[in-house]
Each structure stands twice: as structure tokens, then as C-alpha cells.
C-alpha positions as CSV (number, residue, x, y, z in Angstrom):
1,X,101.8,100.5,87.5
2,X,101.8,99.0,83.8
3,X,104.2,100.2,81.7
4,X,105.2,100.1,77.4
5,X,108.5,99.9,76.0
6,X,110.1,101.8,72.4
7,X,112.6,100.6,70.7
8,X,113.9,103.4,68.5
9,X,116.8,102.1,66.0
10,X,118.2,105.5,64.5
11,X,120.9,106.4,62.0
12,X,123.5,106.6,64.9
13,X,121.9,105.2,67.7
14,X,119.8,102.3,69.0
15,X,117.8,103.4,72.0
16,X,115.2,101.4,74.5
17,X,112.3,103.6,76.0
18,X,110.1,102.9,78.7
19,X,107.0,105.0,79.3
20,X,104.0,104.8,81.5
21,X,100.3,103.9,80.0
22,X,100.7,108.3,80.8
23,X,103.0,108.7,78.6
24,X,105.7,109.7,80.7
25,X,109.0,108.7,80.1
26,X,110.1,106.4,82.8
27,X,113.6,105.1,81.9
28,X,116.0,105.3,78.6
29,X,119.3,103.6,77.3
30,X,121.2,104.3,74.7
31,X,124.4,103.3,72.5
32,X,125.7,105.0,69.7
33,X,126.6,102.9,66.7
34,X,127.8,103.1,63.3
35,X,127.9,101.7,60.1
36,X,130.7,100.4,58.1
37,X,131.6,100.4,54.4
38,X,132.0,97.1,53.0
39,X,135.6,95.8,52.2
40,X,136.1,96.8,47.7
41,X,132.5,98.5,47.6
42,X,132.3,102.5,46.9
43,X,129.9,103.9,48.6
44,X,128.4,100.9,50.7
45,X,127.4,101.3,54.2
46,X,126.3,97.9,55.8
47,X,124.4,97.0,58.5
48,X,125.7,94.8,61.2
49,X,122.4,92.4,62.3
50,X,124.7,90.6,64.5
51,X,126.9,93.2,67.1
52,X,124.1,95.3,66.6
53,X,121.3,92.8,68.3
54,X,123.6,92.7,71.4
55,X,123.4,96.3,71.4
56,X,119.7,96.1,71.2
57,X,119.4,93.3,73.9
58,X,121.9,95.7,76.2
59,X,119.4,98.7,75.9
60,X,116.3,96.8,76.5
61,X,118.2,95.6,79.3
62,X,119.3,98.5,81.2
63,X,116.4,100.4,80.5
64,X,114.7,97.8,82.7
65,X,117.4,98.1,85.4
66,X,117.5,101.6,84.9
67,X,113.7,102.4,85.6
68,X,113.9,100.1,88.8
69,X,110.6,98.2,87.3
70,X,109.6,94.5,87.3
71,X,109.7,93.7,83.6
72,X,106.2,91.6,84.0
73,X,105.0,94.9,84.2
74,X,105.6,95.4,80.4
75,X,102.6,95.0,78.2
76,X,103.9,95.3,74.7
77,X,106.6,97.1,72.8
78,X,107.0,98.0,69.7
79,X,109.9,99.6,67.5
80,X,111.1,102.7,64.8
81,X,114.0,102.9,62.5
82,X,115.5,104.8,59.9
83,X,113.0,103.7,57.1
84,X,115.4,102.9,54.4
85,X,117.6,100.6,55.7
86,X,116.5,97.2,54.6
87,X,117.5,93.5,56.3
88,X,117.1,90.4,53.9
89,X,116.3,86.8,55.2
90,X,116.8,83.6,54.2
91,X,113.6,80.9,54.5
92,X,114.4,80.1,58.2
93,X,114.0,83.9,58.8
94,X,117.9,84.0,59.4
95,X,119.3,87.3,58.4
96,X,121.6,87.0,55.3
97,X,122.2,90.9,54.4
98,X,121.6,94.9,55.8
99,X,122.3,98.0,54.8
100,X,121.9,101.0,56.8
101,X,119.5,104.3,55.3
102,X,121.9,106.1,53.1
103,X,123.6,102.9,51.7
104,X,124.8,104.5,47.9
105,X,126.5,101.4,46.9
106,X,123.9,100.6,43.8
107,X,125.1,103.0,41.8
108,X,125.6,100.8,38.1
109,X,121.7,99.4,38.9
110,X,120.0,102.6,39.1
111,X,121.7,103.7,35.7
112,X,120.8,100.3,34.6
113,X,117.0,100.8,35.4
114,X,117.1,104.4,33.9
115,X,118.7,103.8,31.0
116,X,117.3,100.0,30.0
117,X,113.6,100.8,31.4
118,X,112.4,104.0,30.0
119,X,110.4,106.9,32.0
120,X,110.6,103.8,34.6
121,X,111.7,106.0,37.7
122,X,108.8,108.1,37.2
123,X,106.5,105.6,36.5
124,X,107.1,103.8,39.8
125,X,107.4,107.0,41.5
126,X,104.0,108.3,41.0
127,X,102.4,104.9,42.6
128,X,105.1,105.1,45.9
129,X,106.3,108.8,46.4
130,X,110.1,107.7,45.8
131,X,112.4,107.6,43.9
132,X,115.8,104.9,43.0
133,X,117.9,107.2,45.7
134,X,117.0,105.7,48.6
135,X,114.7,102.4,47.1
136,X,115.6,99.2,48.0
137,X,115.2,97.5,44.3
138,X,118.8,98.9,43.2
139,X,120.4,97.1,46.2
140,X,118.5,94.0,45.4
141,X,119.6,94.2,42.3
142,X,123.2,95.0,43.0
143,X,123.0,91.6,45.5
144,X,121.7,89.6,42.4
145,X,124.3,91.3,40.3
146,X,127.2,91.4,43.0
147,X,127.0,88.9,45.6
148,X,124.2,85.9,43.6
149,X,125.3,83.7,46.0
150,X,123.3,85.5,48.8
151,X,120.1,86.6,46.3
152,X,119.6,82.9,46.0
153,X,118.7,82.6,49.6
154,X,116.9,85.7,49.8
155,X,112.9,84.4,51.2
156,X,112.0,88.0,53.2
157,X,112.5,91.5,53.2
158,X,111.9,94.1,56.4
159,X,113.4,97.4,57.4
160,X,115.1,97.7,60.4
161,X,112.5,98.4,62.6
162,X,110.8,95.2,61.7
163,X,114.1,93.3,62.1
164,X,113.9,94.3,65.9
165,X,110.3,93.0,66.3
166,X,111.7,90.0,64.4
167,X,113.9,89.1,66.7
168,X,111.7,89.0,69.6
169,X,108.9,88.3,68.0
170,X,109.8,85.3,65.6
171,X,107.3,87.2,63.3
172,X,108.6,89.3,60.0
173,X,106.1,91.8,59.3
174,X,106.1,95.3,58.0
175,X,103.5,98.4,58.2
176,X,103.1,100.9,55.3
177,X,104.7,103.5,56.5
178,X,108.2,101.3,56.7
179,X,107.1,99.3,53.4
180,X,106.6,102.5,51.5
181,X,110.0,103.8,51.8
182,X,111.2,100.5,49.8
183,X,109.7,102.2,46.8
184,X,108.0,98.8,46.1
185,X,104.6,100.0,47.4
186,X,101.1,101.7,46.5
187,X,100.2,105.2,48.6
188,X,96.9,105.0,47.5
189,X,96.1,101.2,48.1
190,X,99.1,101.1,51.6
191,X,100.0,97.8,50.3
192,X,102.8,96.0,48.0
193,X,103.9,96.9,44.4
194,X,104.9,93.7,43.4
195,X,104.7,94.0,39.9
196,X,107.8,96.3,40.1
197,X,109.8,94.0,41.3
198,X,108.9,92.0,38.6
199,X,109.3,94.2,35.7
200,X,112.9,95.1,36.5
201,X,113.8,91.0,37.1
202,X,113.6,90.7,40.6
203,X,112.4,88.4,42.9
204,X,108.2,89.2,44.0
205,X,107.4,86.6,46.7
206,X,110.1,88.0,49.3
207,X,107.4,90.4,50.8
208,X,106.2,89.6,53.9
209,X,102.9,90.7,55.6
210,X,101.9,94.3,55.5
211,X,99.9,95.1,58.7
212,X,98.8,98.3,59.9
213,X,100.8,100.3,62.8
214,X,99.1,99.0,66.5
215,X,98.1,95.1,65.1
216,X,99.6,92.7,67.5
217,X,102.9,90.1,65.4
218,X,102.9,87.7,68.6
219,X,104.6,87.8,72.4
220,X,109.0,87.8,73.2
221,X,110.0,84.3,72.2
222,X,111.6,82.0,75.4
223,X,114.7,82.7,73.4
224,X,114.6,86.2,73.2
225,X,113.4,86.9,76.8
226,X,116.1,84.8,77.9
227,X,118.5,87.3,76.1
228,X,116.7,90.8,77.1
229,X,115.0,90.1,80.3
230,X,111.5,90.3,79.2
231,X,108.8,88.3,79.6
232,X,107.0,86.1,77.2
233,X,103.3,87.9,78.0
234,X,105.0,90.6,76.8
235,X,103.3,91.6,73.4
236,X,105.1,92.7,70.5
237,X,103.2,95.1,67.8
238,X,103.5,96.5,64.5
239,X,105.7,99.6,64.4
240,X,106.4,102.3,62.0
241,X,109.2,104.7,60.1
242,X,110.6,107.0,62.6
243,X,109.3,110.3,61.2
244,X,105.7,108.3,60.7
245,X,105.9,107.1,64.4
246,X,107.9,110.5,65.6
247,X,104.8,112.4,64.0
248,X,102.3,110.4,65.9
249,X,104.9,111.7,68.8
250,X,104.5,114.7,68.4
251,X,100.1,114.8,67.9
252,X,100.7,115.1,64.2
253,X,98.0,112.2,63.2
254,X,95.4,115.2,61.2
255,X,95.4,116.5,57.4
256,X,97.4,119.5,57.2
257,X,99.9,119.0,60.2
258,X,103.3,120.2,59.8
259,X,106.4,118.9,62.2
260,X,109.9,119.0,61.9
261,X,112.4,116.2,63.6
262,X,115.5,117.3,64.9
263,X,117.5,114.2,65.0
264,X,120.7,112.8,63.0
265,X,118.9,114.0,59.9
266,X,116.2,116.8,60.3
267,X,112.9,115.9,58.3
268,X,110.6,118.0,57.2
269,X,106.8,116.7,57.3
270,X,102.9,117.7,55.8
271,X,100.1,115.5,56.5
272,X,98.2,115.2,53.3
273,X,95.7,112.5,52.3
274,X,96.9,109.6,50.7
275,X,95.1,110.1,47.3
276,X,97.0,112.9,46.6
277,X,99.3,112.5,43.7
278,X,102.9,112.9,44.7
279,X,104.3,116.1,42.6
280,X,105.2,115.7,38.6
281,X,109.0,116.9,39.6
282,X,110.2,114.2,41.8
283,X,111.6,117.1,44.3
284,X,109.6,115.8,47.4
285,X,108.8,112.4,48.9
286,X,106.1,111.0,49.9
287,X,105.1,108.6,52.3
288,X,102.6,106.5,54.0
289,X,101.8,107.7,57.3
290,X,101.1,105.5,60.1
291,X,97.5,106.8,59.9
292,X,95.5,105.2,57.5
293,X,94.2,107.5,55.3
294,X,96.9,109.6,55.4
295,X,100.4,110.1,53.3
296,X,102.9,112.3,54.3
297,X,104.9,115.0,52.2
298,X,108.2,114.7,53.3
299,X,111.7,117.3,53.3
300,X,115.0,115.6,54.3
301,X,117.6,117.6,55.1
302,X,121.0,115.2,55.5
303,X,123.4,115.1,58.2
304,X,122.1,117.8,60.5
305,X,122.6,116.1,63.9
306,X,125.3,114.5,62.4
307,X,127.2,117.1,61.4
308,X,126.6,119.0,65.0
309,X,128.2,115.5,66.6
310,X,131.6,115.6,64.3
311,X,132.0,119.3,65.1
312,X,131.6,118.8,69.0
313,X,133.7,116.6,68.5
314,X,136.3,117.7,66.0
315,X,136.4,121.0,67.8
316,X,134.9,121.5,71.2
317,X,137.0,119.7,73.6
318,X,137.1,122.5,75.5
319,X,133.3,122.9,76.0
320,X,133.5,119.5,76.7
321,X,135.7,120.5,79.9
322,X,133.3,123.6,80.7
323,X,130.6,120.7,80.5
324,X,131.9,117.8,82.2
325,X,132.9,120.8,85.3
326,X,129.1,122.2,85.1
327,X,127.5,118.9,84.8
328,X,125.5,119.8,82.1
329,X,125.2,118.9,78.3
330,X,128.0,119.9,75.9
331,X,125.7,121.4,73.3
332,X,123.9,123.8,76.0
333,X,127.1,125.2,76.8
334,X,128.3,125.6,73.0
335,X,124.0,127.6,72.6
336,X,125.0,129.7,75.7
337,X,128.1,131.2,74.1
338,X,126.6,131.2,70.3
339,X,123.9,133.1,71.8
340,X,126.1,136.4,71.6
341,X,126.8,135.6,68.2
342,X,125.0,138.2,66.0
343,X,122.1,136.8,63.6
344,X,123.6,135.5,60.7
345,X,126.7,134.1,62.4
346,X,129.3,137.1,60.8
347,X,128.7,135.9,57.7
348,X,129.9,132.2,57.9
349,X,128.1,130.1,55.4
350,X,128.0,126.5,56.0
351,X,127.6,124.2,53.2
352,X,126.6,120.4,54.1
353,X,123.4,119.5,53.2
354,X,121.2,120.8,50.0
355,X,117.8,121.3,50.2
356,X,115.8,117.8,48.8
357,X,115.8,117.0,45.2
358,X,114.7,113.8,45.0
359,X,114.7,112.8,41.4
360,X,118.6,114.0,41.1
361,X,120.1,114.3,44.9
362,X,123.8,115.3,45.2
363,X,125.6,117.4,47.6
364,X,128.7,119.9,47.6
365,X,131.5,119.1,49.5
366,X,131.1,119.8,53.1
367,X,132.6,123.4,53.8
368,X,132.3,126.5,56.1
369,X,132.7,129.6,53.4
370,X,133.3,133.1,54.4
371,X,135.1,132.5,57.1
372,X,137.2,135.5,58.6
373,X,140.7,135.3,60.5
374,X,140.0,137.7,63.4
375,X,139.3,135.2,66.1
376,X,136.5,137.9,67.6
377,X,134.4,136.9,64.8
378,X,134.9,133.7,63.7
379,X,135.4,131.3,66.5
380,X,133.6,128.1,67.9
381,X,130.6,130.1,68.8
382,X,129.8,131.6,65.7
383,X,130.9,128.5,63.6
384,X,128.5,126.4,65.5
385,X,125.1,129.1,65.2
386,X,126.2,129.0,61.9
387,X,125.3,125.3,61.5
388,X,122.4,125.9,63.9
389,X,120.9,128.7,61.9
390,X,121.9,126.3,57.9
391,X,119.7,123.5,59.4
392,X,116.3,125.6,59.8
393,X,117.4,127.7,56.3
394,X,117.3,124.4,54.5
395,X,114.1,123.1,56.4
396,X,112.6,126.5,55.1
397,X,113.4,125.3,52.0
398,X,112.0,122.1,51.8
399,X,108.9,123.3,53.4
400,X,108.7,126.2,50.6
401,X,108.4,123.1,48.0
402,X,106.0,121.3,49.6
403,X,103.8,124.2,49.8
404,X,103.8,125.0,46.2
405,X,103.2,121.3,45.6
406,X,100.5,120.2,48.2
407,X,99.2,124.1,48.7
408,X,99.0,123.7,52.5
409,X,99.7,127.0,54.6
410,X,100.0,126.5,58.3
411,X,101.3,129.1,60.9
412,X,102.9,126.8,63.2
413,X,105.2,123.9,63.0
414,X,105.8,121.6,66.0
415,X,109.2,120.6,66.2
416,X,111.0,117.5,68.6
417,X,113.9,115.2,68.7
418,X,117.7,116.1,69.7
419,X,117.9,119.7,68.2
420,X,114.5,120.6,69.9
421,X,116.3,120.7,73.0
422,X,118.1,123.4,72.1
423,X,116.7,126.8,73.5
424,X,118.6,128.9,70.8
425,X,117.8,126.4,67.8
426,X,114.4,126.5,68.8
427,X,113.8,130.3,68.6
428,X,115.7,130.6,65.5
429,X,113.5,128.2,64.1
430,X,110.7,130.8,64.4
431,X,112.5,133.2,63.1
432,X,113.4,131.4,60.1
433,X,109.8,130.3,58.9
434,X,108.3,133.5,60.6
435,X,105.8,130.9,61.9
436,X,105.1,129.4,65.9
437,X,107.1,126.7,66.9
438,X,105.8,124.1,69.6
439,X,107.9,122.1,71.0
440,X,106.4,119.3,73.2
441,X,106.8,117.9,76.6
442,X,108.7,114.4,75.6
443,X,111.4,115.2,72.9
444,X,111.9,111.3,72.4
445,X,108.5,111.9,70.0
446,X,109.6,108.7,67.6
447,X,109.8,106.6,70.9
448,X,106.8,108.2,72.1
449,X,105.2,106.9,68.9
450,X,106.4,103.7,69.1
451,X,105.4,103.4,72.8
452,X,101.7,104.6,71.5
453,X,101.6,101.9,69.2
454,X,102.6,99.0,71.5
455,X,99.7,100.9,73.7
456,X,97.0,100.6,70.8
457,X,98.1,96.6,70.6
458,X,97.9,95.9,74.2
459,X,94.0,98.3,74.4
460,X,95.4,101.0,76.0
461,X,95.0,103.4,73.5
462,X,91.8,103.1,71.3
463,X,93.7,103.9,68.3
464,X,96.7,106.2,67.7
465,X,95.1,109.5,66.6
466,X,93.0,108.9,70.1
467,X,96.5,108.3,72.0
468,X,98.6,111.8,70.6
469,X,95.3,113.5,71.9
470,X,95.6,112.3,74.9
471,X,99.4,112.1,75.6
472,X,100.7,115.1,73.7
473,X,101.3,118.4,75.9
474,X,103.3,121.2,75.1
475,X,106.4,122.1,77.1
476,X,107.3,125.5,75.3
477,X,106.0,127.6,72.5
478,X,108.4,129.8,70.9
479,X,106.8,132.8,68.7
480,X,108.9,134.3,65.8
481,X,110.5,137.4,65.8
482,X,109.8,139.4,62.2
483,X,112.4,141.7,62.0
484,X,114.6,138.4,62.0
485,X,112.1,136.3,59.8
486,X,112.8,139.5,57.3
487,X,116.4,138.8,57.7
488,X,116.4,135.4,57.3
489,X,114.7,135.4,54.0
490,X,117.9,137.4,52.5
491,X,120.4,135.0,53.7
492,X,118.2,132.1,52.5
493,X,118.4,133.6,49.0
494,X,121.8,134.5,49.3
495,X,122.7,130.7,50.6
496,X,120.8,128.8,47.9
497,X,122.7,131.0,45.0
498,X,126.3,129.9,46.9
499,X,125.4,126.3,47.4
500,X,124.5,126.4,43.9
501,X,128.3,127.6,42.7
502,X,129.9,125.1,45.2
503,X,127.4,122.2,43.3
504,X,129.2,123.4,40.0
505,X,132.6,122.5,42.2
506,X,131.7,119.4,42.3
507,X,130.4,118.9,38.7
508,X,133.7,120.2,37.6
509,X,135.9,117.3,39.8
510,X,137.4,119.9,41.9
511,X,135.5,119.2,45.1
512,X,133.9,115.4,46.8
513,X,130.1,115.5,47.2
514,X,129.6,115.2,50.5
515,X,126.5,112.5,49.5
516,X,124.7,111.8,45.9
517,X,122.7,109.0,45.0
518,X,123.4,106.3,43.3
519,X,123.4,106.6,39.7
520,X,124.2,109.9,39.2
């Protein structure tokens, strides 16, 4: 048996995957892990390269152990991230710098580029789909400005993703759909925008190689089997951005597609082609999918898994008990008793994430509203359906915009990752976007992708369109209920206008924003 491996390095976890040439899932490890402000800077959330590769090299281990295989049996790997956190290198291809995806620290530099470079935003956001929220040229430019020291060294750029392949590879590299989130790219031409870089004063040779998802970087160094375990015929392989990769997942590789992932944040995605302009209003992003050809209209919605993990574990310790005694998960005991909870959760409105507005992206300070003090009505159960029900509300929203944008209509929306494993979130899904929800056999779709692109680089897989085809089945299909659809549409409306009024909160002072971009 010949087997591929996924490395899958997420907003809160770093996972190792190993699948069959099938597509089955043979073995996974996992460890949480965070990311840390940096001592004196507001906002900053750094990535640590260094305990963070001897997490990497303990999952690649134990998912070896764990699947009871002989590691020569390997092919290739290849990895995911979150997209938007960036690693810089210095000429030796040492790392010198990360930041995790919703780093916010370059707050000064993105007033500085709006206010010194005129109708600049805009400008560069019609080439790449993004915008200075999430872009990697403010937090270059707050390392010039902040920490010069460390710019002057600064020979390479990769996202995360990359920096795994890097270190077992030797080999920095980067595909389009992890280049394009930088915000320094071309859609239409899925390669490099240099000339941004230079415009705004930053350095333009630090991009390295932009190959397409499947193309072979190179085999595990000596020194980096050593560390994991693998072997050196091992062959390491372009990867892609975790939705890009998770879409691929989840057979989403054709115009028109629609897929939402369920993991720490929920996105919300579109196929479309990639000559298709991004929209005049900035609310949307767009990417480059790991399809060429193709770009992706992309909803975010912030903090959804997230937000589920602090309130399991703010709150729940006692479903952690009823768990730990059942020997199941603690979320499926928390969807068994929010099951009883009437549709709408009694009222309870949870405000966390806002629906995406990319060109000026802030949120109201994270709150449950409307909460009652008989206990029969607002408890655990209903508080966490609540949350359940706000992260499909806000996916409806997104979804709305990219409709009215990109004029795609679609009556079913395949949906994976974490939350897909939830029976309850799944059907009220549905019954939010009145549309059928598929939900397919491997949840892991973003490792699945990853494990389809190590396939195509090894011959496995002719290409990855020909690989979701093949490997994608269906586990369940959940078809929406209308009455509730009907329902849902007044409490989406009714949401929006309170999230709007708790936004005003925070204009005023009174209230933290639970996120905002920098320079805002």
C-alpha cells in the first residue's frame, strides 16, 4: 500500500494527515497552538517558526506511528495554511520574522498608504482581490518602519504553508492561491505584482518562485528526515491556501461551485473565472484558486470555531464530564441537548463576528444580547444554538453579497471542516440558505486537498480537478426545511439592524471591537 501525507497548518492547530492513494484517511495528529502578542506592540500576533516546527515534526511523527505504516511507503506530501500569515527569510533561507493570519499590528502603515498614496487601496485591489486588512505590505512596512534591523536581512517571503515545505524541502516556493492573499499579486495573470511593492518603497526582489499547486519543490532533506522520520524519496509538492486546497477537498474545482468551511473561521466560497473583475465596493475578496483558470469569491466570517472552543471551554465543564463518561465528543453532547432548543434560540442574539466588509472591516464587542434570567430558557443549550444558528446567519450574508456581485445562483452548498460534523449545525445550515447542503465523506477536506496535491506530484492523480472526481463521495445530504428558511430570513434582518447599533457602541468608545483592521 502507497500512501500521501497533509500537512494542514491552521489558525489554532497544526495537523499531519495521512491518506491512501483512495483517499481514505489512514492516520491523523494533532496539536493545538497559539499565537502570541508581541512584548509593547498593540494588536500584534506573532508566529513562533521555532516551537512551532517541533510541533510540526511531532505530528508528522505520530501520524506515522499512529497509522502503523512504514514511512517508505510515503510518496510525497504536501501542505495548507491560513493564507495570510506570512514568514520572512534571510539569504540563507533562515527564518527572521512570522505573523500569524489576523496579525493587526500595522495599523500607522495602512493609514500611511491611504492617506500619502491616493485611491492606492483600490487601485491595487482591483489587480489582487484584497485589500490592506489582511495584505502583507503594511507588515513589511511596519518591519522597515519598526524593527529595520530585521528588513535589512529580509531575502524571501512565503506564507505558512510554504514555510512547512521549506523546511523539509530546502526549497521556498509559493502557488497563487497562497501568493494572492499577500495582496502583492495579479488574478488575472496568477503571478507577482511587484511593482506594488515598489511604489509604496518596499523591497521587490524578496519574492520567491510562484509555481502552480501539484509541481514537485524537491524530496525531505537528510536533515529534515532525520527530525520527522521520513524518508528522503519522499517528494515534497507545491501546496495551496486552506480554503483553495479545502475546496479541492471538497470537489469544488468547477465555475459556479459554492462551499462553506467550517473550521476556526467559517469561509464562504464561489468559484468564478479569474477574469472576472473583483467587485467596485471592496466588500468581498477574491482569490486565486488552486485551479488555474479559476479565482474564487470569498466570505469570511471570523472566529466561528473559535468562538465555539472558548465557550466549551469557558462554560461547559460539565458536558465535558457527560463526555468524558459517554466517551464521545463534547460538542455532540452540547448539539444533543441544544436540539430541544426552539429555532431561534429564545431570542438570544450573539454578536461576534460581522458579516465581510473588506474595504472597512471592524467588529462589535463580542456579546450575547437578549438574554433572559429564567434558567428554562436561557441556559448552555440555548446559548450555544444560538452561536450555532449566528455562524450560518452571517454565512448567509456573505453569500447574499457575493451573489449580487458575481450573479451566481446555486441550490446547494457543500459544506466540510470541524462544524460539518455537527448533525444539528448541518441541518440548520439548510434551513438558513433554504438551499441543499452536502456534506462529504472526509471532513478533513483542506488535508484532503493537500493530500490530492502531493498525489498529482507523485502521478497519482492526473491533475486535481481529475483527483476531487475521483475521491469526493458524499456521506450525508441535508435538505432544508422552508417553514424554517422563512423564519430564518426575519431574524437575519432583525440581527444585521442589532449588530449595526452595537457597531455604533463601538464608534462611540463605549465598547472593544472584538477585531478591526489595521488603520481604521
Amino acid at each position: 500500500m502507497q500512501y500521501l501525507m497533509a500537512i494542514d497548518a491552521g489558525t489554532g492547530s497544526i495537523r499531519a494527515v495521512i491518506f491512501d492513494t483512495k483517499g481514505n484517511q489512514i492516520s491523523v495528529a494533532q496539536r493545538e497552538w497559539t499565537h502570541l502578542a508581541e512584548d509593547g506592540v498593540a494588536n500584534s500576533m506573532s508566529f513562533d517558526f521555532k516551537k512551532n516546527w517541533g510541533e510540526v515534526i511531532w505530528c508528522i511523527k505520530e501520524s506515522i506511528a499512529s497509522a502503523n505504516i512504514d514511512a517508505k511507503d510515503i510518496l510525497a506530501l504536501s501542505a495548507t495554511s491560513m493564507r495570510e500569515g506570512i514568514v520572512l527569510y534571510d539569504k540563507n533561507g533562515d527564518e527572521l520574522w512570522g505573523v500569524a493570519n489576523v496579525d493587526s499590528r500595522a495599523d500607522k502603515e495602512v493609514r500611511y498608504l491611504k492617506e500619502n498614496f491616493a485611491g492606492i487601496e483600490e487601485e491595487f485591489y482591483a489587480l489582487s482581490g484584497q485589500t490592506f486588512a489582511l495584505g502583507a505590505l503594511p507588515r513589511i512596512m511596519w518591519l522597515k518602519n519598526n524593527r529595520p534591523e530585521i528588513y535589512e536581512k529580509v531575502a524571501n517571503i512565503s506564507m505558512i504553508g510554504d514555510w512547512v515545505l521549506a523546511k523539509l524541502s530546502g526549497i521556498i516556493s509559493t502557488d497563487p492561491s497562497n501568493g494572492g492573499t499577500t495582496g502583492i499579486f495579479s488574478l488575472k495573470k496568477r503571478s507577482w505584482q511587484k511593482d506594488m511593492a515598489t511604489k509604496v518603497d518596499i523591497k521587490d526582489n524578496i519574492f520567491p518562485p510562484c509555481q502552480e499547486v501539484g509541481e514537485v519543490l524537491g524530496s525531505v532533506t537528510i536533515g529534515a528526515s532525520k527530525l520527522t522520520g521520513l524518508l528522503t524519496h519522499t517528494k515534497v509538492v507545491t501546496g495551496g491556501g486552506d480554503v483553495q486546497l479545502g475546496s479541492a477537498g471538497l470537489g469544488v474545482v468547477e465555475e459556479n461551485q459554492v462551499a462553506i468551511l467550517g473550521g476556526s473561521f467559517w469561509q464562504q466560497i464561489v468559484n468564478i473565472k479569474s477574469d472576472v473583475n473583483p467587485p467596485k465596493n471592496m466588500q468581498i475578496r477574491v482569490n486565486p484558486h488552486v485551479v488555474d483558470g479559476l479565482s474564487q469569491a470569498e466570505g469570511i466570517t471570523f472566529f466561528s470555531g473559535l468562538v465555539m472552543r472558548w465557550f466549551r471551554d469557558a462554560f461547559c465543564d460539565m458536558e465535558k464530564l457527560e463526555a468524558e463518561k459517554e466517551g464521545v465528543d463534547v460538542y455532540e453532547i452540547l448539539e444533543r441537548k441544544a436540539k430541544d432548543v426552539p429555532l431561534g434560540s429564545n431570542g438570544i442574539i450573539p454578536i461576534f463576528s460581522d458579516s465581510m466588509k473588506y474595504g472597512k472591516w471592524y467588529h462589535a464587542a463580542p456579546s450575547f444580547l437578549n438574554l433572559s434570567i429564567d434558567s428554562e430558557v436561557c441556559n448552555r443549550a440555548s446559548m450555544f444554538r444560538s452561536l450555532e444558528e449566528n455562524a450560518c446567519i452571517v454565512s448567509a450574508i456573505n453569500l447574499q453579497k457575493i451573489k449580487e456581485f458575481s450573479g451566481v445562483e446555486f441550490d446547494e452548498v457543500v459544506f466540510a471542516g470541524g462544524a460539518s460534523k455537527g448533525a444539528l449545525w448541518s441541518q440548520i445550515l439548510a434551513d438558513v440558505l433554504g438551499v441543499r447542503v452536502k456534506i462529504p465523506k472526509v471532513n478533513e477536506a483542506t488535508a484532503l486537498g493537500a493530500a490530492m496535491a502531493a498525489g498529482v506530484g507523485c502521478g497519482v492523480y492526473k491533475d486535481l480537478v481529475s483527483a476531487a472526481k475521483e475521491l469526493v463521495v458524499w456521506e450525508k445530504i441535508y435538505e432544508p426545511n422552508m417553514d424554517n428558511f422563512k423564519e430564518y430570513q426575519t431574524i437575519k434582518q432583525k440581527w444585521q439592524e442589532v449588530y449595526e447599533s452595537q457597531l455604533q457602541l463601538v464608534d462611540r468608545g463605549l465598547t472593544t471591537s472584538m477585531w478591526k483592521a489595521p488603520g481604521l
